[in-house]
C-alpha positions as CSV (number, residue, x, y, z in Angstrom):
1,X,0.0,0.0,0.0
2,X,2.9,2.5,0.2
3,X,3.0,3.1,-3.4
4,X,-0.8,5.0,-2.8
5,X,0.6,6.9,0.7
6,X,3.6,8.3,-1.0
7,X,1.6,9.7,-3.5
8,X,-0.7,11.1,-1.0
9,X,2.1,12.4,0.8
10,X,3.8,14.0,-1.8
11,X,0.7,15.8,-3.5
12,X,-1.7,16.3,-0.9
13,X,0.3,16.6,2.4
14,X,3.3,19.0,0.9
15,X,0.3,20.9,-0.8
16,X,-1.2,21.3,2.5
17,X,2.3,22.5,4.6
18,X,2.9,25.2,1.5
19,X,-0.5,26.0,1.4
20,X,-0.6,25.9,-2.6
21,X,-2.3,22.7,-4.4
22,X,0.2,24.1,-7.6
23,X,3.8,23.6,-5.4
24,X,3.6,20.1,-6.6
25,X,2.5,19.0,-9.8
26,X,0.7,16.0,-10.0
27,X,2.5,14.2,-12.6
28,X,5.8,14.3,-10.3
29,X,3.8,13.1,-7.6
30,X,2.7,10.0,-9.3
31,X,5.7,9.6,-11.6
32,X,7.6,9.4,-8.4
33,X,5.0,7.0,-6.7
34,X,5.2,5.2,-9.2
35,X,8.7,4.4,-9.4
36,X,8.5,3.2,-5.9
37,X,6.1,0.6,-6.6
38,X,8.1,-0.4,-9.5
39,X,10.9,-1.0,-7.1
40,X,9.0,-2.3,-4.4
41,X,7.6,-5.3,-6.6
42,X,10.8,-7.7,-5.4
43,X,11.2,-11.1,-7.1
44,X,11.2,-10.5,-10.5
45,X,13.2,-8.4,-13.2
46,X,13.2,-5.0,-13.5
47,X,12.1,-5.3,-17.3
48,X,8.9,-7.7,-15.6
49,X,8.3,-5.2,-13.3
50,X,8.1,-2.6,-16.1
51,X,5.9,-4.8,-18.2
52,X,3.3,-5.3,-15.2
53,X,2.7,-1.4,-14.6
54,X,3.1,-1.1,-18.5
55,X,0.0,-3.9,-18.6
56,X,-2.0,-2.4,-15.9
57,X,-1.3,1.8,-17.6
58,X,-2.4,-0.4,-20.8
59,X,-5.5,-1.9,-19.7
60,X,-8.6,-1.7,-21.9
61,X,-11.0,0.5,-19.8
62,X,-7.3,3.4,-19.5
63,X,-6.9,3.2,-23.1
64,X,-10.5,3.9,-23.6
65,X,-10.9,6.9,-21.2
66,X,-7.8,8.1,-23.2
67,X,-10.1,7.7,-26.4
68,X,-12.6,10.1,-24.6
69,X,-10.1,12.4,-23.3
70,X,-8.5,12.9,-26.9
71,X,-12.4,13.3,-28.4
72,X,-13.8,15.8,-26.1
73,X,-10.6,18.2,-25.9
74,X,-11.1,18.0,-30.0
75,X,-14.6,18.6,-29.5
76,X,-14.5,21.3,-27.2
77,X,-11.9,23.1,-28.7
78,X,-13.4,22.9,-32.1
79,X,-17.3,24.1,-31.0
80,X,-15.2,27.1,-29.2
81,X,-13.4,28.0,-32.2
82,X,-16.5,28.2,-34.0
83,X,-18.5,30.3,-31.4
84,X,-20.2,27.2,-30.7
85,X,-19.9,27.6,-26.9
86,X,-20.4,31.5,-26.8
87,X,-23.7,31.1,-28.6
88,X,-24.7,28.7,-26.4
89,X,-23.9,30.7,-23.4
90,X,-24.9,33.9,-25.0
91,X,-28.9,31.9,-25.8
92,X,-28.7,30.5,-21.6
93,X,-28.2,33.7,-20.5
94,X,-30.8,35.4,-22.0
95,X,-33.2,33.0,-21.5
96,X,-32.4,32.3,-17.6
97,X,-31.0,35.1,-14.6
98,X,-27.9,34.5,-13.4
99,X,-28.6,33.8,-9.7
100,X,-30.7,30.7,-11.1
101,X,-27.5,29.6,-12.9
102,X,-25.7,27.4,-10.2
103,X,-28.7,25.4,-9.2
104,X,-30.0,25.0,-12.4
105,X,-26.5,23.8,-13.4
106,X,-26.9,21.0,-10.8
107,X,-30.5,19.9,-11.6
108,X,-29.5,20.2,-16.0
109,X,-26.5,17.6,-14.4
110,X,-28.8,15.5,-12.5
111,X,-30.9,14.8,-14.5
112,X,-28.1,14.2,-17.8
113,X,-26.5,12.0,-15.7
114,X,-29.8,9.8,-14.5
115,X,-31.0,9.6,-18.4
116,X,-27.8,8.5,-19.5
117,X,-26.3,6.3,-16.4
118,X,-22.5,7.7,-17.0
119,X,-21.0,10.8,-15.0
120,X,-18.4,10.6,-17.8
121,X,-21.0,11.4,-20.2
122,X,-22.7,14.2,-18.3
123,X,-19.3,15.9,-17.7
124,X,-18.1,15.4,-21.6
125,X,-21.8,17.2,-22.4
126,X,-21.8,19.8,-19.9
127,X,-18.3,21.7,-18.5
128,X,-17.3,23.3,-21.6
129,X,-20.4,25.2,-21.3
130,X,-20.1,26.2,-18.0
131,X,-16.7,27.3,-18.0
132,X,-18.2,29.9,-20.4
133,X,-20.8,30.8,-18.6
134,X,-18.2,30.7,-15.4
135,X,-17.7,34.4,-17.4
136,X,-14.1,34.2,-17.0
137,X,-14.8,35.9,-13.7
138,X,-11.6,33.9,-12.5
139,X,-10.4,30.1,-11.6
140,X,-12.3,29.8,-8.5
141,X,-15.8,30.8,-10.2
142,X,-14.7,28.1,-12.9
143,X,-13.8,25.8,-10.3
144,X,-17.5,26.3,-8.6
145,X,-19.1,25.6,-12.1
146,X,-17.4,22.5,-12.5
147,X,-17.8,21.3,-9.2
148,X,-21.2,22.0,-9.7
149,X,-21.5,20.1,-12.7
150,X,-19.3,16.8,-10.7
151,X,-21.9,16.6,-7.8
152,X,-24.8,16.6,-10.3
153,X,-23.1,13.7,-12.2
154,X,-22.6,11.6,-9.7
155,X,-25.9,11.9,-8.2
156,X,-27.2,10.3,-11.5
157,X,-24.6,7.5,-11.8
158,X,-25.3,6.7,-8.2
159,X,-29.4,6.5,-9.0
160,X,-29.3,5.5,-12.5
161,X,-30.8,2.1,-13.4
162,X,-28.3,2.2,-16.9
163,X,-25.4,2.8,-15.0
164,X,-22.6,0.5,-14.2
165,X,-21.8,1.0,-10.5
166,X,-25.9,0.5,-10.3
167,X,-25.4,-2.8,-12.5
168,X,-22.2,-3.8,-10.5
169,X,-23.9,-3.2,-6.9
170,X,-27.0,-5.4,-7.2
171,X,-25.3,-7.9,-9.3
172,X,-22.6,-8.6,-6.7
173,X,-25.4,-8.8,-3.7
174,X,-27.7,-10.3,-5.5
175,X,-31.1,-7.9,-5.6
176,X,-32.7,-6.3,-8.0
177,X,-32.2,-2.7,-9.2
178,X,-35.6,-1.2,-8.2
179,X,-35.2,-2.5,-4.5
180,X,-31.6,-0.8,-4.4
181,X,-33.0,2.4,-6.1
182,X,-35.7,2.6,-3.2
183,X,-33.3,2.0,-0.4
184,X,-30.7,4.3,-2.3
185,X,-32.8,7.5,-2.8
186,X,-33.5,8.2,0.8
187,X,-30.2,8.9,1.5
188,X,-29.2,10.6,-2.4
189,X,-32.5,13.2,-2.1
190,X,-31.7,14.8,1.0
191,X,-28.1,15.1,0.1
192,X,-29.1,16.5,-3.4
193,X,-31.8,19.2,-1.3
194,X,-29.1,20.1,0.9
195,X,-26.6,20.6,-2.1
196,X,-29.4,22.8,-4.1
197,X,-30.0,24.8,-1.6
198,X,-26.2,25.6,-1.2
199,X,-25.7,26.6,-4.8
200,X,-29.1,28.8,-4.5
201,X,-27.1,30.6,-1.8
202,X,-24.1,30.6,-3.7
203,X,-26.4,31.3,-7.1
204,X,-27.5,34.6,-4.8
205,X,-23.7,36.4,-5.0
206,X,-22.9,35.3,-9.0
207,X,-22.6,38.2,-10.8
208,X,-22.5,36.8,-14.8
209,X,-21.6,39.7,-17.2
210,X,-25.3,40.2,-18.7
211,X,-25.4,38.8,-22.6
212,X,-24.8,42.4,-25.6
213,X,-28.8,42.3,-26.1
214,X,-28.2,44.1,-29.3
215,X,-26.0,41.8,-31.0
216,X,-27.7,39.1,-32.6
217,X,-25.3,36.0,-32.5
218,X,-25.8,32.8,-35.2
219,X,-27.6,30.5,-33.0
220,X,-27.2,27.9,-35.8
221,X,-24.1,27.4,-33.8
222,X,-25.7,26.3,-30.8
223,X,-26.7,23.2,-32.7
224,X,-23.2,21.0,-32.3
225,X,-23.2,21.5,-28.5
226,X,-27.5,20.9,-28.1
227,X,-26.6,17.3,-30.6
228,X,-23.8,16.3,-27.9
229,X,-26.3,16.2,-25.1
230,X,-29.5,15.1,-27.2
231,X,-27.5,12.1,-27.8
232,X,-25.6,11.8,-24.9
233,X,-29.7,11.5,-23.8
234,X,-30.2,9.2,-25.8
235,X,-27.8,6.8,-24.6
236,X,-25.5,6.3,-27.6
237,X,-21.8,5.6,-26.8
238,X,-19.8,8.6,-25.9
239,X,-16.8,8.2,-28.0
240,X,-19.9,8.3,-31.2
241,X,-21.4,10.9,-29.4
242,X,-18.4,13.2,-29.5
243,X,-17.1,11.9,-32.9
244,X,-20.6,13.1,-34.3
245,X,-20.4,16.4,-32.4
246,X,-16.8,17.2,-34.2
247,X,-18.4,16.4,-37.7
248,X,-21.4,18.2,-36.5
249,X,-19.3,21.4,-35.3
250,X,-17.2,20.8,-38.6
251,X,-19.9,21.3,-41.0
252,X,-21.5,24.7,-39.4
253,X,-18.1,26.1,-39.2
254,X,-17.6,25.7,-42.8
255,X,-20.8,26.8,-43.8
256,X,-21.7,29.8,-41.0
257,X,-18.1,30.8,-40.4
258,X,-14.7,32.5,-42.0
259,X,-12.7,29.2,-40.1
260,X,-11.5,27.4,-43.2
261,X,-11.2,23.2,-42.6
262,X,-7.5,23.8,-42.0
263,X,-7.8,25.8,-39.0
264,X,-10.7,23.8,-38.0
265,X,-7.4,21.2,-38.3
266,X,-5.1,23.4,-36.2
267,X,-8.4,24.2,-33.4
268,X,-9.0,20.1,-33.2
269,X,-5.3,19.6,-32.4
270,X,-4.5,22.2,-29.9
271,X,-7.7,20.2,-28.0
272,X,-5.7,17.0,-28.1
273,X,-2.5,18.7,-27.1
274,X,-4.6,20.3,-24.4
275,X,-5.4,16.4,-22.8
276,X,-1.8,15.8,-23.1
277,X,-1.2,16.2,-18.8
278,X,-4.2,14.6,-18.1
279,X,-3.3,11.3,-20.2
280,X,0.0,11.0,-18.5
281,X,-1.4,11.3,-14.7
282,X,-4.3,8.7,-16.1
283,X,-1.5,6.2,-17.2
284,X,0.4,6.8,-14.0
285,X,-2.1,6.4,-11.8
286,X,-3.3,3.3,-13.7
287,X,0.3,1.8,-13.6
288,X,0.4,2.5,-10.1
289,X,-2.2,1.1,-8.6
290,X,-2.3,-1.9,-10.8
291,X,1.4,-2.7,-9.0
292,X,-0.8,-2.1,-6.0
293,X,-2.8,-4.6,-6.7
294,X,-0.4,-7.1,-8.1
295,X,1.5,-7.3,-4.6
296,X,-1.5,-7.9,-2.7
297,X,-2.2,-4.4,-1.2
298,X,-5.7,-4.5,-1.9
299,X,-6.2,-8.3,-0.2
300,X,-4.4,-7.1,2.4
301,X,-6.7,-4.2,2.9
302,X,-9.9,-5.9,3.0
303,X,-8.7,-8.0,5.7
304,X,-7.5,-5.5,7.7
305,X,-10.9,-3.7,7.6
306,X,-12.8,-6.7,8.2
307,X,-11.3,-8.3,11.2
308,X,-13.1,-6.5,14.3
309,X,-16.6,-6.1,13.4
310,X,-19.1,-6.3,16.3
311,X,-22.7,-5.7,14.8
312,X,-24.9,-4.6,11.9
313,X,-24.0,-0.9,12.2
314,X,-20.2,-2.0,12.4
315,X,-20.8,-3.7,9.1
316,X,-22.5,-1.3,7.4
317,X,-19.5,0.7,8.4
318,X,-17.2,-1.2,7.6
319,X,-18.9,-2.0,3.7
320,X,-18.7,2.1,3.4
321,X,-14.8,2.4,4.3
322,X,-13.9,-0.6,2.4
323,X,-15.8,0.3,-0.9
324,X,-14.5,4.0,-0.3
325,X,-10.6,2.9,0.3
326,X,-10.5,0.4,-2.3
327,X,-11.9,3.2,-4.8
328,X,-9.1,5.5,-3.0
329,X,-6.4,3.3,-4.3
330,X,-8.3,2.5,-8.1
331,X,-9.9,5.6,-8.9
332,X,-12.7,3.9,-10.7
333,X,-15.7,3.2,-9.0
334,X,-17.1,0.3,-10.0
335,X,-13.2,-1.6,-10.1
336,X,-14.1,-0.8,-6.2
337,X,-17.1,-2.3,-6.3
338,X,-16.4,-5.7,-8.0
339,X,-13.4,-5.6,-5.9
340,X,-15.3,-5.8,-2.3
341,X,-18.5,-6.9,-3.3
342,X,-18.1,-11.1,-2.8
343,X,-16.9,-9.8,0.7
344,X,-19.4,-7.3,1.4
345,X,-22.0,-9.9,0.7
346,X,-20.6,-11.9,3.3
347,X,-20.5,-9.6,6.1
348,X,-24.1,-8.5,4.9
349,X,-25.4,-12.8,5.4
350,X,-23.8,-12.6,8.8
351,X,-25.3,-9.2,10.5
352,X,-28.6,-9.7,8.7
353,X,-28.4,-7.3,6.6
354,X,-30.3,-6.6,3.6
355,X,-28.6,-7.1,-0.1
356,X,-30.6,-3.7,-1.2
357,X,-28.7,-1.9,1.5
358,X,-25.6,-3.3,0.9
359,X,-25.8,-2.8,-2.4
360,X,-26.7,0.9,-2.2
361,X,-23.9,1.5,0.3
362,X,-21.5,0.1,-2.1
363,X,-22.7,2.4,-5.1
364,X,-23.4,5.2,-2.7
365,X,-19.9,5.1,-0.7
366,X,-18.2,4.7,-4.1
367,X,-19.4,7.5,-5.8
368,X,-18.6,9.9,-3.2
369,X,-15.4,8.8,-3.0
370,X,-14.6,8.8,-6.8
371,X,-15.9,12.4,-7.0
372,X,-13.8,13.8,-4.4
373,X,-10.3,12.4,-5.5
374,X,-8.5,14.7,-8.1
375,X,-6.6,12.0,-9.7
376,X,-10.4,10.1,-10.7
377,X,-11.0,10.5,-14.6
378,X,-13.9,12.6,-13.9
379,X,-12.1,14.9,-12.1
380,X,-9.2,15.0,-14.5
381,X,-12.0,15.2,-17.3
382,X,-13.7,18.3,-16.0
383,X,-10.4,19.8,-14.9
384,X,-8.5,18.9,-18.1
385,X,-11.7,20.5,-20.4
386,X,-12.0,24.1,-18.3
387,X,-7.9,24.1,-18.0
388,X,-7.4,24.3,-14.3
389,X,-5.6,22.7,-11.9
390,X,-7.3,18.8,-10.5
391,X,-7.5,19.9,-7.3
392,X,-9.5,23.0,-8.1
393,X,-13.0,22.0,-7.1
394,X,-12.2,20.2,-4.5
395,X,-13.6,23.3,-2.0
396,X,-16.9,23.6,-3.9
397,X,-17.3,19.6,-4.2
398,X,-20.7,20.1,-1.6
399,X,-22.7,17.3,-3.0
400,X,-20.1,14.1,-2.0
401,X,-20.2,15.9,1.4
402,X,-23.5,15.9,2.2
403,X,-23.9,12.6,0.8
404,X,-21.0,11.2,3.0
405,X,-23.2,13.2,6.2
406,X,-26.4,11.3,4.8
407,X,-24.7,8.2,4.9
408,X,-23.2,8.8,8.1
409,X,-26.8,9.3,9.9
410,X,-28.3,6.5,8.2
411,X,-25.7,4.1,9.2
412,X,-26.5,5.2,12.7
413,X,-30.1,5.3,12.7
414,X,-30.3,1.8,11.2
415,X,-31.3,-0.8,13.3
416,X,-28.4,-2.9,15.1
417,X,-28.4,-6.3,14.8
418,X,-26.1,-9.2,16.4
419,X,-24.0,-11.4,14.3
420,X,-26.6,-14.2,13.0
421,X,-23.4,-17.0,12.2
């Protein structure tokens, strides 16, 4: 497990002492984790050694994150070159006030991310819109709009009946997905109200730059950016969701614009170039915990946590810390979920507890955790599409919060039973 505490060390703990989350980059944090799992991983050659992180950095779900990372910085830089965004923004703002931007934010991601069961999705569909409507007021304004945006995506994969966590949790305990979704959204609404009414506070001090109500903008444009989320909607996968937008964009800048299909070229390729950190701290990371994995820290782990439990409310407990760590040290929530879910089944049988519970506190305790890490791919998403730093949001982030309090009470509110075998 050292590999994963040196990191944290490193970024987090030196970012704490110097008080600025830019003293040490992330890369050089995990590059340098990295090479101490790499050395840590005795018994074989160095080359193996290599070849293991190279295999896990080169697993089929990193590589395909890396496919939607190099799509949406194409897309969004394309649909901005074109005035895509700005006519987007330009149409919101006339059409809504701006203290009823933040919450509506949340509720537009909530609901995205419900229809569409993926918090990649809504993320890929919605931040390079509001980092313009952020109105370049500054990086922590941005870095409210995104958060906003984060918390709203991961109330819908947590809810979702489409989505995979959702899939994995009542798969692994054995129920079915209505009697998790009942047991899951007493605990998600609250947190949700609590987070609206936040942002309508917060919504209360925005001052947006009101739209030029006597220019009249080509809201032709608007049309590659409303065809990313209409099919997003539809549930159509995201790497032909953005690969449709491009074209999309593509076309209506050749035909409503002055940008000729070479600069459209140049646009689509600063994007990518623009993904190029965020590609490198995904492969890291992946590389890194995958040598985690391979030398037994994660096995290790789940005993630990598992040893001293005494009853049901213990167990419940304990499900939420293991599901929650193990996503700590994957960044991928439902990796965390297979990973603990045989065991968390097992506790669940001996305290008597029921698999729609379980199965909600696995999807529930997972979520929260993979939004609140900055190395997760949907914080590297957001972060990497409104060009600020991972660790930006992390103040705004109110939603995993008050999901982690909701949890928190219902775990001790729930009745506590003795150990049944």
């Amino acid at each position: 497990m050292s590999p994963a505490l040196v990191f944290l060390i490193l970024y987090v703990v030196m970012s704490l002492i110097t008080g600025d989350f830019y003293a040490m980059p992330i890369t050089v944090a995990l590059m340098v984790a990295s090479a101490w799992a790499v050395a840590l991983y005795r018994g074989r050659p160095l080359k193996e050694r290599i070849n293991e992180f190279s295999r896990a950095a080169g697993h089929d779900n990193i590589l395909f994150m890396i496919w939607i990372f190099t799509l949406a910085g194409s897309f969004a830089a394309l649909a901005k070159g074109i005035g895509a965004i700005d006519a987007t923004v330009d149409l919101t703002l006339r059409l809504f006030p701006s203290t009823f931007i933040l919450p509506g934010i949340f509720v537009a991601a909530c609901f995205i991310s419900m229809s569409i069961g993926t918090s990649v999705g809504t993320v890929v569909a919605l931040v390079p819109l509001v980092v313009e409507l952020a109105g370049g007021t500054g990086s922590g304004d941005v870095a409210l709009f995104v958060a906003t945006v984060m918390g709203g995506a991961f109330f819908g994969d947590n809810l979702s009946f489409i989505s995979d966590t959702t899939i994995a949790a009542t798969r692994s305990q054995g129920c079915q997905m209505a009697d998790k979704f009942r047991a899951n959204i007493r605990i998600v609404v609250p947190a949700a109200l609590i987070t609206l009414a936040v942002y309508i506070a917060l919504g209360s001090n925005i001052d947006i730059p009101a739209p030029d109500l006597t220019a009249t903008p080509d809201y032709l444009l608007v049309i590659p950016y409303l065809l990313i989320i209409a099919l997003a909607l539809a549930g159509i996968n995201v790497t032909v969701v953005l690969a449709l937008g491009i074209v999309a964009a593509s076309v209506i800048g050749l035909t409503h614009t002055e940008i000729g299909l070479l600069q459209q070229f140049r646009l689509m390729g600063d994007g990518i170039d623009s993904m190029g950190q965020l590609i490198i701290i995904t492969l890291l990371a992946a590389g890194m915990l995958g040598l985690i994995k391979s030398m037994g820290g994660i096995t290790f782990m789940l005993q630990r946590l598992t040893r001293h439990i005494s009853g049901s409310r213990g167990a419940r407990a304990c499900i939420a810390m293991l599901v929650g760590t193990v996503n700590l040290c994957t960044a991928n929530n439902t990796v965390a979920i297979i990973t603990v879910g045989s065991v968390s089944r097992d506790i669940s049988q001996r305290f008597g507890i029921p698999p729609r519970a379980t199965a909600s506190l696995l999807d529930t305790c997972s979520c929260i955790v993979q939004c609140l890490i900055p190395y997760g791919a949907q914080a590297l998403l957001a972060t990497g599409l409104a060009g600020i730093s991972p660790e930006a949001p992390w103040p705004y982030l109110f939603y995993p919060w008050a999901l982690a309090f909701c949890v928190a009470i219902a775990i001790i509110f729930s009745r506590n039973t003795k150990k049944l075998h």
